[in-house]
VEXGU-583094 format. One record per residue: x, y, z of N, C-alpha, C in turn. Coordinates in Angstrom, 2 decimals. Layout:
% residues N
<atom <X; Y; Z>; <X; Y; Z>; <X; Y; Z>> ...
END
This chain:
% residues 89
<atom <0.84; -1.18; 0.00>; <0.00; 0.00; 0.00>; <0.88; 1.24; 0.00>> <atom <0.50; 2.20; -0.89>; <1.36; 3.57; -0.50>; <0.55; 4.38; 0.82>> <atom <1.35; 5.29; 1.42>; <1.45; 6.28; 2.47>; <0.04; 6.75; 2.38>> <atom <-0.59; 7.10; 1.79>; <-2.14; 7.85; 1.36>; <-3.33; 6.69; 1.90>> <atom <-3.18; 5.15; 1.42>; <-3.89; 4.15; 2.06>; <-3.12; 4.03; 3.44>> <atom <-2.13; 3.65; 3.51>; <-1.98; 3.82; 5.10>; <-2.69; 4.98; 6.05>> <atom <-2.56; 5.93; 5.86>; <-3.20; 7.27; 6.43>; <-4.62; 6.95; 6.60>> <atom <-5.42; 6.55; 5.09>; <-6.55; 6.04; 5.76>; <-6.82; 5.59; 6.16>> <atom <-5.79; 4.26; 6.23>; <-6.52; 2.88; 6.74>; <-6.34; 3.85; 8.71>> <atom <-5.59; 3.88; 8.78>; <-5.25; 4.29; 10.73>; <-6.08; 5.46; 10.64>> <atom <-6.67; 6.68; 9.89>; <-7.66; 7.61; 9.96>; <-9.25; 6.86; 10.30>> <atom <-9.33; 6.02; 9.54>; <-10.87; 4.96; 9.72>; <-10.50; 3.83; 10.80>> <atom <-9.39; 3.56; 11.27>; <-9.44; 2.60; 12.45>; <-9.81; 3.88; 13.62>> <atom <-9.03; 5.00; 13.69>; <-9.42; 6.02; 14.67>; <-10.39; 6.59; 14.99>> <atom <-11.76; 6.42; 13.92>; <-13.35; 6.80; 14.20>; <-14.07; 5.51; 14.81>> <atom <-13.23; 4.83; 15.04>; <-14.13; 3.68; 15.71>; <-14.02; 3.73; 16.87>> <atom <-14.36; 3.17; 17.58>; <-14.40; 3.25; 19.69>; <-12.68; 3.61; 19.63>> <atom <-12.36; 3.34; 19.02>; <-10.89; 3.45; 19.48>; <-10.46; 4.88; 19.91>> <atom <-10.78; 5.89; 19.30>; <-11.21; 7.20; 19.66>; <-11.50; 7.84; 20.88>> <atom <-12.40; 7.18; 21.88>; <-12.53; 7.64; 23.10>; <-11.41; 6.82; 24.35>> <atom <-10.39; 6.18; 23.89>; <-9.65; 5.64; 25.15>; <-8.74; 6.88; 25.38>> <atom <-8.29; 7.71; 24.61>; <-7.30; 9.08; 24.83>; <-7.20; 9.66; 23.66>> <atom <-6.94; 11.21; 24.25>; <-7.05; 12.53; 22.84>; <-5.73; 11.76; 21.76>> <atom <-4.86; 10.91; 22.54>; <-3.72; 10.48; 21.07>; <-3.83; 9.01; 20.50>> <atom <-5.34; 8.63; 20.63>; <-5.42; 7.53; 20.14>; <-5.36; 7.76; 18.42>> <atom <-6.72; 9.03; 18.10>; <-6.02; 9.07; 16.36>; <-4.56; 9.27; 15.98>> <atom <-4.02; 10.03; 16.69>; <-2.57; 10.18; 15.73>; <-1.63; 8.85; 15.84>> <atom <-2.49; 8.03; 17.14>; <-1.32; 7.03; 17.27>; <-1.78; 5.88; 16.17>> <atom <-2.86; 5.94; 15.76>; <-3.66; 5.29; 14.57>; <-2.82; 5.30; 13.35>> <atom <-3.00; 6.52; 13.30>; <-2.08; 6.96; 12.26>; <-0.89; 7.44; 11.65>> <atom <-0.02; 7.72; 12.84>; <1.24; 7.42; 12.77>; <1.90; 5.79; 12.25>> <atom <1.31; 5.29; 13.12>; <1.26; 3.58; 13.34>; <0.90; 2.96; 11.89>> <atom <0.16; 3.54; 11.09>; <0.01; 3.12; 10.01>; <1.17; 3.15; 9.01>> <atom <1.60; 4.41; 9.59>; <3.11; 4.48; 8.51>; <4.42; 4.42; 8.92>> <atom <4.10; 4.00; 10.23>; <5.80; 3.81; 10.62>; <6.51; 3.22; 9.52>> <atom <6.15; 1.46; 8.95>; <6.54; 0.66; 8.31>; <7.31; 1.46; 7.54>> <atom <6.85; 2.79; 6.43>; <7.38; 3.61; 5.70>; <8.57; 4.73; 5.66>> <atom <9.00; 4.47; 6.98>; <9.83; 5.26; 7.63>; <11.43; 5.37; 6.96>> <atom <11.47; 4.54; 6.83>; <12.49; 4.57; 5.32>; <12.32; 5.46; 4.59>> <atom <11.67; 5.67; 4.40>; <11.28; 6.52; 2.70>; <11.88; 8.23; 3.01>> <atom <12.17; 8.26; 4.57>; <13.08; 9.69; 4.99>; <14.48; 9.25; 3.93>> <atom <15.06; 8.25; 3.67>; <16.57; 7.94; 3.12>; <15.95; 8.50; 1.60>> <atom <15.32; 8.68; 1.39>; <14.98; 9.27; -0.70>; <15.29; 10.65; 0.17>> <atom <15.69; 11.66; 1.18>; <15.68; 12.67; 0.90>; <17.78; 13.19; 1.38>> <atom <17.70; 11.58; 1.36>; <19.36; 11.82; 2.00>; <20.09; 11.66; 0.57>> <atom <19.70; 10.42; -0.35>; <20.22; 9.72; -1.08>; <19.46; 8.82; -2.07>> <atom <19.26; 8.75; -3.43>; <18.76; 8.11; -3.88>; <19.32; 6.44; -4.05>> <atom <20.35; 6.30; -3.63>; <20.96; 4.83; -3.65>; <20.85; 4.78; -2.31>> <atom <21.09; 5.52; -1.56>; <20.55; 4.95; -0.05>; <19.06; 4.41; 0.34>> <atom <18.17; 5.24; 0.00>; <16.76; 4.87; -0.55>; <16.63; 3.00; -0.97>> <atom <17.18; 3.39; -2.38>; <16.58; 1.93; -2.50>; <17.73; 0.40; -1.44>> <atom <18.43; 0.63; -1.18>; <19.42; -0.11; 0.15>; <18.29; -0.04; 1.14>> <atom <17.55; 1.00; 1.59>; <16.87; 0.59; 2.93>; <15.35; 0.21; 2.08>> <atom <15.26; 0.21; 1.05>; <13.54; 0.49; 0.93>; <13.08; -1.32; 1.18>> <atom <11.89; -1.21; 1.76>; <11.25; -2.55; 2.59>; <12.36; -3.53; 2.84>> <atom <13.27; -2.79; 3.67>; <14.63; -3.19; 4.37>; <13.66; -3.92; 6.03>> <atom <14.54; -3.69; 7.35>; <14.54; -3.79; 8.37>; <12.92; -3.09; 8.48>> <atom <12.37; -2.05; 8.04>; <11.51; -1.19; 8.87>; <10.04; -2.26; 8.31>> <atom <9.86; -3.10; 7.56>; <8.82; -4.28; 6.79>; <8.67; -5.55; 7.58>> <atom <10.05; -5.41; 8.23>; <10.35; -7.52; 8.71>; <9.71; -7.55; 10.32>> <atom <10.05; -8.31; 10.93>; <9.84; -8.83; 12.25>; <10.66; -8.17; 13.32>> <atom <11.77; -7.37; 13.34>; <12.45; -6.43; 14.24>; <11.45; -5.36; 13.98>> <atom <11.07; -5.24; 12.81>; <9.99; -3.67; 12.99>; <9.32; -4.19; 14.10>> <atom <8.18; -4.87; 13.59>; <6.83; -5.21; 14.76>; <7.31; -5.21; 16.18>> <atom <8.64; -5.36; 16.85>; <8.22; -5.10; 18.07>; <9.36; -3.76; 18.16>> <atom <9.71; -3.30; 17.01>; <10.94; -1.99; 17.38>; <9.77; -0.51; 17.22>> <atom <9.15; -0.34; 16.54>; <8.40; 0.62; 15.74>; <7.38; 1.07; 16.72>> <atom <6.62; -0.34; 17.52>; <5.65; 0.42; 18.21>; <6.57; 0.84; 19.48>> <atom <6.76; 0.11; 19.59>; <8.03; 0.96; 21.36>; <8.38; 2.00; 20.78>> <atom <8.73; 2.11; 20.08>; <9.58; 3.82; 19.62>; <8.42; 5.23; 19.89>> <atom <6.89; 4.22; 18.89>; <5.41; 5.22; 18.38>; <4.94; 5.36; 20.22>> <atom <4.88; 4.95; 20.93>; <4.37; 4.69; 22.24>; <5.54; 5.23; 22.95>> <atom <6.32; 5.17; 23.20>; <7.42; 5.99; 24.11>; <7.66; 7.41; 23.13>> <atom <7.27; 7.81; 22.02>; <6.85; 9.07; 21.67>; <6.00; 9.59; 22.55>> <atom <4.69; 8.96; 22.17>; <3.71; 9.37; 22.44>; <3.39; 9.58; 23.79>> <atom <3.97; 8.83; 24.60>; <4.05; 9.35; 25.87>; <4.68; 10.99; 26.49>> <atom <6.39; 10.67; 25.83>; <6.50; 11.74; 26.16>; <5.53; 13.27; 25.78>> <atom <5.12; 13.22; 24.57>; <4.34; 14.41; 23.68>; <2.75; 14.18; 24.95>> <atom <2.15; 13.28; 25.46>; <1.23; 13.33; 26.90>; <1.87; 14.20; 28.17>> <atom <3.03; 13.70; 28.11>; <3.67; 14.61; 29.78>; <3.78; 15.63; 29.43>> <atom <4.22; 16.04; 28.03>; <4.80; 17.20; 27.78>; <3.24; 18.45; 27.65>> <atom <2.06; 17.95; 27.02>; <0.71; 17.97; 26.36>; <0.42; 18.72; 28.55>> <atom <0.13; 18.02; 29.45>; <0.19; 17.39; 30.49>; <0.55; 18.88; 31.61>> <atom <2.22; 18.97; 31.62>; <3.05; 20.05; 31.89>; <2.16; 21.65; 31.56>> <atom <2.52; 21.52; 29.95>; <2.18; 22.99; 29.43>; <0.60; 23.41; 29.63>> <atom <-0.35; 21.92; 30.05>; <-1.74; 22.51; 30.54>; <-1.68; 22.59; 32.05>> <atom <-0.45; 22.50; 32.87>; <-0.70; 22.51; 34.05>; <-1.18; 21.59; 35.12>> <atom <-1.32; 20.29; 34.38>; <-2.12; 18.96; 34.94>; <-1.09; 18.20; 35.40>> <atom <0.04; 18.22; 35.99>; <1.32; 17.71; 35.95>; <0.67; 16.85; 37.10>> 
END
């Protein structure tokens, strides 16, 4: 799938109940949809670097448990931080 179906697909998982467990359940929808794609930052370093990583490491089985720890220990911090600056510390 390209980046545009990913977006939707985690935009339409995020209108479902999934929506009311916390204000970062959509972005984490949809971030999450495109981590896999995260590569695709190397097309702006290098076009031979690009295709070396493209559906490299970030597609296989180290993604699935590297990608969401990374999307979730984001997302946490961007809560404390969200958290802090409203004063709810």
């Amino acid at each position: 799938m390209d980046p545009i179906a990913h977006t939707l697909a985690g935009a339409t998982l995020a209108e479902t109940r999934l929506r009311d467990w916390t204000p970062f359940s959509a972005p984490a929808l949809i971030l999450g949809a495109n981590a896999p794609d995260i590569d695709a930052v190397t097309m702006f370093v290098s076009r031979d670097l690009s295709l070396g990583f493209r559906r490299g490491w970030t597609h296989g089985v180290l993604a699935m448990v590297v990608l969401p720890l990374v999307l979730t220990a984001l997302l946490l911090l961007l809560d404390r931080a969200v958290a802090r600056w409203r004063g709810r510390d």
